[in-house]
C-alpha positions as MATLAB code, in Angstrom:
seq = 'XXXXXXXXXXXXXXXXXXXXXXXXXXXXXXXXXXXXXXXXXXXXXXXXXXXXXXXXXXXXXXXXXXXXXXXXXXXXXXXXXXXXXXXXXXXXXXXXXXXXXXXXXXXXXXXXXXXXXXXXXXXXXXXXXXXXXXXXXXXXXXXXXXXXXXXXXXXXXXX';
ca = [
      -9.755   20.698   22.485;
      -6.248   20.256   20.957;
      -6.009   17.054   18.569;
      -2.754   14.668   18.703;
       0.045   15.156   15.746;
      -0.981   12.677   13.147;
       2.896   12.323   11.675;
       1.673   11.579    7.615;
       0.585   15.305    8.115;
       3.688   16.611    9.616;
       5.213   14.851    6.340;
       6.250   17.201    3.511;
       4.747   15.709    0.261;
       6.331   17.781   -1.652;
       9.764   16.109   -1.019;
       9.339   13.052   -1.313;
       9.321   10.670   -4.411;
       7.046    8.048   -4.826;
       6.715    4.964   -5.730;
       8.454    4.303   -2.140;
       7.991    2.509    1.161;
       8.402    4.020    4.379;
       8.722    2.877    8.111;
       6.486    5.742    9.816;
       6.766    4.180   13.120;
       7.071    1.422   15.646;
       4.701    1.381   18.428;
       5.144   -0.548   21.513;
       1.891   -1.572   23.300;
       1.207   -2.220   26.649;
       1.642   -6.043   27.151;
       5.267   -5.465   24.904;
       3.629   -6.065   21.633;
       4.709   -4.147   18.500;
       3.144   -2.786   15.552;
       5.330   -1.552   12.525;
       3.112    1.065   10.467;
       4.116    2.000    6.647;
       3.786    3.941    3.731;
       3.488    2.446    0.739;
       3.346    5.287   -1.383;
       2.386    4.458   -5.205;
       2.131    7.910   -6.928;
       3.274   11.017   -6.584;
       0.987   13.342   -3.879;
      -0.413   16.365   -5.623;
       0.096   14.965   -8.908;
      -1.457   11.538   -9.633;
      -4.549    9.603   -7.392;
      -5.773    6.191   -8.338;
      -9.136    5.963   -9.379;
     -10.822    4.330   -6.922;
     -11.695    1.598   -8.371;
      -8.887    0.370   -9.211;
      -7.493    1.343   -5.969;
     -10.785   -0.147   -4.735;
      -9.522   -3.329   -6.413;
      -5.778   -3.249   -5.687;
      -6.325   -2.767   -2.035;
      -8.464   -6.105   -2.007;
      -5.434   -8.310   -4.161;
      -2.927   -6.502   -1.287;
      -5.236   -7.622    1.544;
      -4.229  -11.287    0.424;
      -0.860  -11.040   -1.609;
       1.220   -8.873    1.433;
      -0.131  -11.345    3.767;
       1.643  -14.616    1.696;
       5.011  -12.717    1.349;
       4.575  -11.125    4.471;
       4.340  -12.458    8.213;
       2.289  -10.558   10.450;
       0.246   -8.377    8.595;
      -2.658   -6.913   10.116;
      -3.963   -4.721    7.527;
      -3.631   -2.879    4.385;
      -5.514    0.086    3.907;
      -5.884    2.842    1.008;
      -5.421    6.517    1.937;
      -8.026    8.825    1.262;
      -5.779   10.908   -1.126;
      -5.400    7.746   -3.149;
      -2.094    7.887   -3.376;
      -1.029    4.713   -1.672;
      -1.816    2.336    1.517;
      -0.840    2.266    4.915;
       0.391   -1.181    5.820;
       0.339   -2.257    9.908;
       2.247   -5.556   10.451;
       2.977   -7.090   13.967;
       6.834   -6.705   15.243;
       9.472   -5.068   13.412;
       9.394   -5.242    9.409;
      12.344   -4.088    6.926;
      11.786   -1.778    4.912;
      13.425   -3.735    1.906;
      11.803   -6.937    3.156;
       8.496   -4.594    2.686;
       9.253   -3.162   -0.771;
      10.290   -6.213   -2.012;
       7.273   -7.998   -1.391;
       5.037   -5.086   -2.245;
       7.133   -5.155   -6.065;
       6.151   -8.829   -6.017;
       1.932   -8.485   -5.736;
       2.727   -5.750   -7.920;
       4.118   -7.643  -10.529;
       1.580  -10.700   -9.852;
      -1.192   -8.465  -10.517;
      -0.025   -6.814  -13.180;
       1.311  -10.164  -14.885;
      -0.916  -12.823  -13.288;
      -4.472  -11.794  -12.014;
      -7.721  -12.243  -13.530;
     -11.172  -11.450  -12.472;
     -11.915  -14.818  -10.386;
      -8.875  -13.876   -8.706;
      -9.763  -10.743   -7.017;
     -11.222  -11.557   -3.425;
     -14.454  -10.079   -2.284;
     -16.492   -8.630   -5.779;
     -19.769   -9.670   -4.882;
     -22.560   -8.074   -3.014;
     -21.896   -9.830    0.122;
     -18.727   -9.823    0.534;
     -17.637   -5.928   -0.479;
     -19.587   -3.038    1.327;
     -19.419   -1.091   -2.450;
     -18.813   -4.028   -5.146;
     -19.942   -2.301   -8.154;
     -16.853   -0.385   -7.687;
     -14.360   -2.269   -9.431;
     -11.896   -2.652  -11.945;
      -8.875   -4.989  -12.631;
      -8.102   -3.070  -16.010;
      -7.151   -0.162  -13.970;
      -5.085   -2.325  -11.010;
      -3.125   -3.700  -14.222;
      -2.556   -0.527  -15.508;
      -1.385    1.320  -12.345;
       0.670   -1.711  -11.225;
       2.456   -1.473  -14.150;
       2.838    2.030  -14.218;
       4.427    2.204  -10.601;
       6.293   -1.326  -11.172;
       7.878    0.694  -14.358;
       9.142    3.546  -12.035;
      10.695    1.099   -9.977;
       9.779    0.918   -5.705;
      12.083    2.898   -3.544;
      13.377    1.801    0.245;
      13.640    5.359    0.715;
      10.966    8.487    0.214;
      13.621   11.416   -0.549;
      16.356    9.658   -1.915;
      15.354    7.036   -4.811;
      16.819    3.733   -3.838;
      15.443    1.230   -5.783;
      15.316   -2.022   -5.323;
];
């Protein structure tokens, strides 16, 4: 049976130039609803991954930070080349609007959080908790925050 294009895999990684976010798509439902889907690419594909637990550990500070600079987030979640998230929001979000408020829980965790910050560490709460580490979400976050977050994935636009 033929499978659908998934568009992240018609994407040529080797183009673009992380950190960035992208608008992948607006979707229209059924009743009129939309859903906005982005990138938010950290590091570079093929040459950098987060470990995962500190990608384990940013994607649970995103989960709440986008959602009180955003409105309408749905979700945050990492991709499995840990390279980045894909964020889903309700309506139509700018891409600027987007970057700028990723750059902002960037700069709050790399500036701001401690341990009792991070939501969901314990064993009922986080389906792998052991697998932690704020040390490394500082580090990355200032790592990308240093290379500056681009409205645009091929042509570095930062903002």
């Amino acid at each position: 049976m033929p499978q659908a294009n998934v568009e992240s895999f018609e994407l040529d990684h080797t183009a673009v130039k992380a950190p960035y976010v992208r608008k992948i798509t607006v979707e229209n439902g059924p009743a009129g609803d939309k859903i906005t889907n982005f990138d938010l690419r950290l590091v570079q594909p093929n040459e950098e991954a987060i470990g995962m637990a500190g990608l384990h550990t940013i994607e649970h500070l995103l989960a709440g930070l986008l959602r009180t600079r955003l409105s309408g987030v749905i979700d945050c979640s990492p991709f499995g080349c840990q390279t980045g998230f894909h964020l889903i929001t309700w309506g139509e979000q700018d891409n600027t609007e987007v970057a700028k408020a990723l750059k902002s829980a960037l700069e709050e965790i790399a500036n701001d959080i401690e341990w009792a910050d991070v939501p969901g560490t314990n064993i009922e709460s986080c389906g792998n908790y052991k697998n932690h580490s704020l040390f490394s979400a500082k580090e990355w976050a200032k790592l990308i925050l240093s290379r500056g977050i681009s409205t645009d994935p091929f042509e570095r636009q930062v903002i």
